[in-house]
Phi, psi and omega in degrees: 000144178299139177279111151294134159216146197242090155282135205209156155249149199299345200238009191244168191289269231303340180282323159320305190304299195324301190314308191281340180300320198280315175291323174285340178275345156094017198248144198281160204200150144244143186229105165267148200251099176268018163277343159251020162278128184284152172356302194279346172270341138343288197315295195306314150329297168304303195306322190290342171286299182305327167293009141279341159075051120229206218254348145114009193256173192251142356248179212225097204235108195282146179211075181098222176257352178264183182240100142290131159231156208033171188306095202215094183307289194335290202289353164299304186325287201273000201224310182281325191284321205285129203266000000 
């Protein structure tokens, strides 16, 4: 199975939704809060999103080598699937 990561922030819906689409599917997942992160994991956090070209919003979901942002099942679907 494809390695998941979730950067998420601790206070937003859409980032809880993301968590649980993952969790009702039973699919193993890491979930970083980068609101709770210090500066420099920040930092680092952000450069990796925008070098994935996104736009720097939460949440922000590695699936494998690919990338997704914001709450979107169809593209999890299709990012777990794609071989």
């Amino acid at each position: 199975m494809k390695k998941v990561t979730i950067y998420a922030l601790s206070t937003c819906l859409w980032c809880r939704k993301t968590k649980k689409y993952f969790e009702d599917r039973k699919i193993p997942f890491e979930a970083i809060d980068y609101d709770k992160q210090d500066e420099a994991a920040q930092e680092a956090m952000m450069a990796e999103m925008k070098a994935a070209g996104a736009s720097g919003s939460f949440p922000f979901v590695k699936i494998g080598s690919a990338c997704a942002q914001g709450y979107d099942p169809a593209e999890f679907e299709r990012l777990l699937a794609e071989k």
